[in-house]
N, C-alpha and C positions, 0 to 999 in steps of 0.2 A: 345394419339392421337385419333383423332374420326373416323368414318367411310371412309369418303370421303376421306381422307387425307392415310387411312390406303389403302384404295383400288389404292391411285394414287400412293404412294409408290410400292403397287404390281405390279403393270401396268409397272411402269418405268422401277423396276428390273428384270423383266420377256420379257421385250423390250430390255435391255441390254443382257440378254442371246443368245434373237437373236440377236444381234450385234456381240456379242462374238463368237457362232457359226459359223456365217460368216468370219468371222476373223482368226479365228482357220483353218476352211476351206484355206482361202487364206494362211495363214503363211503355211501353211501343200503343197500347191500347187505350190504359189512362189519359197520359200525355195527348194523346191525339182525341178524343173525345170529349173528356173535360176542356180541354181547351179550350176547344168550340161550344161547348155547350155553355161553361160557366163563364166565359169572357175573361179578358188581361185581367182584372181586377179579382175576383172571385178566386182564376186560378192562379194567380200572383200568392194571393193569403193562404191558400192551401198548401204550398208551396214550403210557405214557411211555417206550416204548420208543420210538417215533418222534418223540417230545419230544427223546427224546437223538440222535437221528438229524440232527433240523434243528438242535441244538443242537451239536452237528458243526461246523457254521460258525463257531465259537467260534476255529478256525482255520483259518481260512481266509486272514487277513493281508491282505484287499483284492486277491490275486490275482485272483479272479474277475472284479473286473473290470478290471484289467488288460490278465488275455486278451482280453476283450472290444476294450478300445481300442485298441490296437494290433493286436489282428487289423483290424477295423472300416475302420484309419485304411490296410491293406490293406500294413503292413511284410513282410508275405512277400513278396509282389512287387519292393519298392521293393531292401529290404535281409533279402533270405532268412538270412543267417547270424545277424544282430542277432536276428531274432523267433528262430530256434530255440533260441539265447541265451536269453531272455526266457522262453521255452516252456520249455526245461529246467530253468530255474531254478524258477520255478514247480512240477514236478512234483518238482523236489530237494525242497523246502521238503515238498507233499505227504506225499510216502512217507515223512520227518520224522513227520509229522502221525500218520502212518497210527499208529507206533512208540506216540505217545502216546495215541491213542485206545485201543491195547491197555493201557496202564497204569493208565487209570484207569476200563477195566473190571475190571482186577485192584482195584482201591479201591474201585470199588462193589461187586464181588464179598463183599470182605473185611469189609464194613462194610452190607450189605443188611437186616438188620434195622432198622439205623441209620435212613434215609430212604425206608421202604416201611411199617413198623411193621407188617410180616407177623411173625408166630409160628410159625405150623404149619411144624411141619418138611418135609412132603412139598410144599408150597408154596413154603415158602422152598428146597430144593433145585429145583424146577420154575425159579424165576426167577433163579436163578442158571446154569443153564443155558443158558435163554434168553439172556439176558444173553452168556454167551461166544459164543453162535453168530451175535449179532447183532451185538457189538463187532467181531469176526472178518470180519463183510460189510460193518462199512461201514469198515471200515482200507484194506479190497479196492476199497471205491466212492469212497472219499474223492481219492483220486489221479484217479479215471476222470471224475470230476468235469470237470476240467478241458478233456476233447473237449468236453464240455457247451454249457462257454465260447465254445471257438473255433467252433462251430457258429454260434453267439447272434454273435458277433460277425459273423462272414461274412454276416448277417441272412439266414441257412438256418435259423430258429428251425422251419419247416414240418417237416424232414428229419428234424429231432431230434422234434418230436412224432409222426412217424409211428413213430417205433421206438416211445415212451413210451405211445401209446396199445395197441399190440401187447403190451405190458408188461403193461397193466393190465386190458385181455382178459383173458388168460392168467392171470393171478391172480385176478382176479373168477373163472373159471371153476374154477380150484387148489385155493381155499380153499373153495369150494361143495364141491366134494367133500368135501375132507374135514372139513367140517361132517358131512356125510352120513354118512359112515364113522366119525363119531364119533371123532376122531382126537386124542391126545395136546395141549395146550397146545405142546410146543416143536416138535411137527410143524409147527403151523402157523409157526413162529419162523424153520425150517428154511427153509420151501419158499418164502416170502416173501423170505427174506434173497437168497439160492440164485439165483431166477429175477430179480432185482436186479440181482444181478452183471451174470449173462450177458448182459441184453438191453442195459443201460448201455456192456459191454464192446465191444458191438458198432459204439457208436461211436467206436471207434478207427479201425475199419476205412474209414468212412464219412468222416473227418478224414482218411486218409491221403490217397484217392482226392481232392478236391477242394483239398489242400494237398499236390499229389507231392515237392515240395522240403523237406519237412517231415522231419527227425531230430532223434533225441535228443542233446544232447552231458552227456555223464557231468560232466567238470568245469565247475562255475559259471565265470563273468565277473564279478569282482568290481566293474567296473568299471559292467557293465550293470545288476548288482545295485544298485549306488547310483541309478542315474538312475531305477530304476521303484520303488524303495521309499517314496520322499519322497510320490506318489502313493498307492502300494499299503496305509500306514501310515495313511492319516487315512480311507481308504474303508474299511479296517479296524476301528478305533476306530467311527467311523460302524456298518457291518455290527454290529457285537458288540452296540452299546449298543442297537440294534433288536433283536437277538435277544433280548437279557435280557430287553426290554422285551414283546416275544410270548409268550415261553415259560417264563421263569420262574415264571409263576402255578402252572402243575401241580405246580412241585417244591414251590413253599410252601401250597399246600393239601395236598399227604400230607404234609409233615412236620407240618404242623399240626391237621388233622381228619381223615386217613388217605385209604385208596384209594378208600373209597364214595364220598369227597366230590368226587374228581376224574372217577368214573364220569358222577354227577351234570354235573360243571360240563362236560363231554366232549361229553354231549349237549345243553347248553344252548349250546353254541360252533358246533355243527357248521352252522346255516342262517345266521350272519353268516359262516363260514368260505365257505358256498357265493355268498353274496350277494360275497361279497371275490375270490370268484375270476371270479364273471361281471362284475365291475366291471374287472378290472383286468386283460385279456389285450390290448390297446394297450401296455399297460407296457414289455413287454420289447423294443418296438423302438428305447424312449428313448435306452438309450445307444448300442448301435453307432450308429442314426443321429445322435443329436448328435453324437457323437464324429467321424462323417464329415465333418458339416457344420461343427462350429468349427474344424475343421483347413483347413477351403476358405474360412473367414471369411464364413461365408452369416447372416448374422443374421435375411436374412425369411426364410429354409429352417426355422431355428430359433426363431424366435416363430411360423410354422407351424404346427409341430410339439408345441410347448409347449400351442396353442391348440386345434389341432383333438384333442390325446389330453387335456386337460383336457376339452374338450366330451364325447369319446366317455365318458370316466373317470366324469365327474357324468351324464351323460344316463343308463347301465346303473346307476350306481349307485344315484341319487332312484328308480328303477323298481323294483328289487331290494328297498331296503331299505324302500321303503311296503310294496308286496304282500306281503312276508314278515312285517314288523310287523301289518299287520291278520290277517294267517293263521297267526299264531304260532302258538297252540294248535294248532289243528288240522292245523297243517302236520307239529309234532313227531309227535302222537299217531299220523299214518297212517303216518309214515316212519318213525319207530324204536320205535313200538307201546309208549312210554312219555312219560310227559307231568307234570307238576309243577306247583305256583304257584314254584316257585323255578327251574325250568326255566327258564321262560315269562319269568320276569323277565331273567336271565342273557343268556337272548335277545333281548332289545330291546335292552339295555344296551348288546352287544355290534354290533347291525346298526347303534346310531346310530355305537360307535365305527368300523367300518369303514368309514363313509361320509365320513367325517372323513380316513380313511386312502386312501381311494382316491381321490375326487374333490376333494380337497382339498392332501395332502401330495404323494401319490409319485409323480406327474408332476415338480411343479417340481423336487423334490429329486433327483429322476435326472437331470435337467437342470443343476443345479446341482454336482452330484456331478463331470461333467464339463466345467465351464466357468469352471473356479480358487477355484471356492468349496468345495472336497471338506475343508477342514479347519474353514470356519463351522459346513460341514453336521456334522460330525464332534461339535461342539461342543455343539452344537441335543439331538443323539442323547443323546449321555452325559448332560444335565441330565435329557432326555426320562424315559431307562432309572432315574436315579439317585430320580426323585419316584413314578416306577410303584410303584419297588421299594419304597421306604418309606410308602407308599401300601396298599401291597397286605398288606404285614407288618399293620401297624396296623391297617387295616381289614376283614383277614380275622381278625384278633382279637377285634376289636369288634360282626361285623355277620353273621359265617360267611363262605358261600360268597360270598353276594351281593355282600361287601365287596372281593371282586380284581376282579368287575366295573367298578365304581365306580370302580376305581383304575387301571382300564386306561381308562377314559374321560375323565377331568377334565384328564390329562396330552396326552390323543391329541386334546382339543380346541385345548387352551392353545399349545402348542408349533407347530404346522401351520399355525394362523388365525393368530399373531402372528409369526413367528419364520421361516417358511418360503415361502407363499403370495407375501408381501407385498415378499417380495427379487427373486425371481422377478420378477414382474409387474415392478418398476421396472426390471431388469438388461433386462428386455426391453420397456423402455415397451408393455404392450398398456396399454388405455383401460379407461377406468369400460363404456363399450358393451361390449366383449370381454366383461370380466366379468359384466354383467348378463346376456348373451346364453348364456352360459354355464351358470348357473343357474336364472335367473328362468324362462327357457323350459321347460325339462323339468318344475320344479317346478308352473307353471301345468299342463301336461299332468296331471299324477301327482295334482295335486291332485283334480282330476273324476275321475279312470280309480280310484284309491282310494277316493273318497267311493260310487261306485255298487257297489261291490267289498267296502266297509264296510256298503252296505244290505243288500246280497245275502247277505253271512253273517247278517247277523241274520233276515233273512227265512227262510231254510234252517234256522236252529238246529242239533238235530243230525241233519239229513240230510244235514249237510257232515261226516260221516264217512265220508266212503269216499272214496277216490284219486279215482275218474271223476268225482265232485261237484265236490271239491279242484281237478283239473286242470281244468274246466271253469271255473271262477270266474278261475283263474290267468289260462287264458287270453282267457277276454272279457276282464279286467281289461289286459290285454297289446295286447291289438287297439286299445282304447279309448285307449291311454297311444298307442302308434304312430300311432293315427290323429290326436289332435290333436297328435302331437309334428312328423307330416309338415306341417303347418299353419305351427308355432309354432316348433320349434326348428330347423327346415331350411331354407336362405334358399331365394330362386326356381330360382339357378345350380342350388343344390343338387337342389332337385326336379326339374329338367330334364334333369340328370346322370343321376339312376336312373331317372326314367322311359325317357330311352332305355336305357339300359344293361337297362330290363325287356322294350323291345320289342324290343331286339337278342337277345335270349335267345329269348323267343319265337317270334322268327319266324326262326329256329334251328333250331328244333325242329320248326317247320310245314316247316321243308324239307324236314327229317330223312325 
């Protein structure tokens, strides 16, 4: 890759962390506040009200990334009519979408006792409520969705987190209030949906200005239509069977053990969800620049790229998922002031599955995704989604909560190490070196910066209750992991690269 391309990658991923910071921040705030405020029940449905939210994706059809590749590969410039073509079809399809997502809020409406096993009447009228005012925003987001795309494809990923983090201020600040003011359940349903819209909406305006040749055309191109669905259909299929495979668990623990147990498994999810998201903000540059790069036929651009977001992917990830595994306990208890032996379990089960997911699958398979394998990948997905599911049925029978855990991990091992990984690597001959260097590195770091991080809690017992203790352990353990990681997992080139790049900063500032 060249310079440009290497610095807008930086930009992007280092823009994602502030996203993720933000986010982190919110899950850390939400979670612990609604909780308390709105009870196991209330924040059990809310729950799944943003289960139904990502589960939205359901239709999506592979267009997302569509947009993506074809923006990426920069058809607006080449052939401006064909993309608006492509672009409106897309949003036909959409606003289709939107039509159905109101129908079958009218079916969960109709049938809400059915898969919530709520009673109370003033409860079951509160989530039916809810329920209209949020199918209603995301009918309204579902279409807007798609600036989203063209953004990520442009690899302007930066532009778009600067709305989203402005977003998520804004509601971290929203819903503190009216915490405060003690405010109704669909208040808060309301003002979350609401402030969604608008800020999402916003990048329409931000897509026109850096795409001026960009319009809507009302009538599809049946013809265009054929040439991006043969694509669009297997990234689909793909897309879908990952979703079952993440989100299906909440719906089959309320149908099965009700809303406390999903309250439960919510907060046993939420520090592999955060370790899942500091692993994986490299991710989103995969496809528009692959997709740049196999259209220019750059094969070392693209084993590059494969190689150095696997590095970055496994390097935060061994870090993420030791520190949070030795501070399980004490990490939930300070952050959502509730803590469990079935938590605590839920939570490991779940950081080893993410590690598996991040440093292991969702490089190659974005990689793959666009590089003519999108219907092997496709295949991999649906077996994937097909053994969670009955995985998860069975052993949430047999085991409770703990058993969807179980069932989300034996699949997310099997399928990534055999089936995923190992195409990858050959499609791109990297070496047995690449891979050792890959992991062996970090994990030798992680190993020491954990083992003193492992004495240190014990030594503390419980004077590691408290946040400044907590954040204090994190962070020696953080320093320790960096410092022999600058050692061992960074070649000399590399070290020579940021130390200047630390004295060029500095003596920057000594000018200043």
């Amino acid at each position: 890759m060249d310079r440009s391309l290497n610095r807008i990658v930086a930009i992007n991923t280092l823009s994602n962390y502030g996203l993720i910071a933000i986010r982190i921040l919110y899950v850390i705030l939400i979670t612990r506040f609604l909780y308390r405020a709105l009870g196991e029940d209330y924040y059990g449905f809310w729950s799944i009200l943003w289960a139904f939210f990502t589960y939205v994706a359901i239709f999506n059809f592979g267009f997302g990334a569509t947009v993506q590749k074809f923006t990426a590969e920069h058809l607006f410039e080449t052939e401006p009519e064909k993309y608006n073509k492509i672009i409106s079809i897309v949003l036909l399809a959409y606003f289709g979408v939107s039509a159905i997502i109101l129908g079958v809020v009218g079916l969960g409406i109709a049938n809400m006792h059915t898969w919530t096993n709520v009673s109370n009447p003033t409860m079951l009228f509160d989530c039916k409520c809810a329920l209209v005012v949020f199918g209603i925003g995301m009918a309204i987001l579902f279409p807007l969705s798609t600036f989203v795309d063209i953004l990520t494809g442009l690899r302007l990923i930066y532009l778009k987190n600067i709305v989203m983090i402005l977003l998520r201020v804004v509601e971290i600040i929203g819903i503190y209030g009216l915490i405060a003011g003690k405010s109704r359940f669909i208040v808060f349903v309301v003002f979350s949906t609401v402030i969604n819209v608008l800020f999402t909406g916003f990048l329409v305006v931000v897509v026109k200005q850096k795409i001026p040749t960009f319009k809507f055309i009302l009538r599809p191109d049946l013809k265009v239509f054929g040439e991006i669905w043969n694509f669009s259909l297997f990234v689909y299929l793909n897309s879908l069977a990952m979703l079952i495979t993440a989100k299906t668990d909440r719906f089959v623990l309320s149908s099965i053990l009700g809303l406390p147990a999903v309250s439960a498994y919510q907060i046993g999810t939420r520090l592999p969800e955060m370790s899942q998201s500091l692993s994986s903000q490299f991710q989103d540059n995969v496809i528009p620049v692959a997709s740049n790069l196999a259209k220019k036929n750059d094969i070392s651009g693209l084993k590059n790229i494969l190689v150095n977001g696997l590095r970055f992917s496994a390097f935060v990830s061994i870090g993420a998922t030791a520190f949070f595994y030795i501070l399980t306990p004490q990490t939930i208890m300070i952050l959502f002031g509730f803590c469990s032996e079935e938590v605590i379990s839920i939570c490991r089960i779940f950081l080893i599955s993410q590690f598996m997911y991040c440093a292991v699958r969702n490089v190659p398979y974005r990689y793959l995704q666009v590089s003519n394998k999108h219907k092997y990948i496709a295949m991999i997905s649906i077996m994937q989604a097909i053994s969670t599911i009955g995985l998860g049925i069975w052993l949430c029978k047999v085991m409770g909560t703990i058993g969807i855990a179980w069932a989300a991990l034996i699949p997310n091992i099997i399928f990534p190490a055999f089936f995923i990984f190992p195409v990858a690597v050959y499609k791109l001959k990297i070496t047995f070196k690449d891979i050792f260097s890959i992991y062996a590195a970090p994990a030798f770091a992680v190993l020491i910066a954990g083992s003193i991080g492992y004495f240190i809690r014990n030594f503390m017992g419980d004077n590691m209750h408290s946040l400044f203790a907590l954040g204090i352990v994190y962070l020696g353990m953080g320093l320790i992991y960096l410092g022999i990681s600058w050692v061992v997992v960074l070649s000399k080139s590399e070290r020579q690269y940021f130390a200047n790049k630390f004295k060029a900063l500095v003596n920057r500032k000594v000018a200043v």
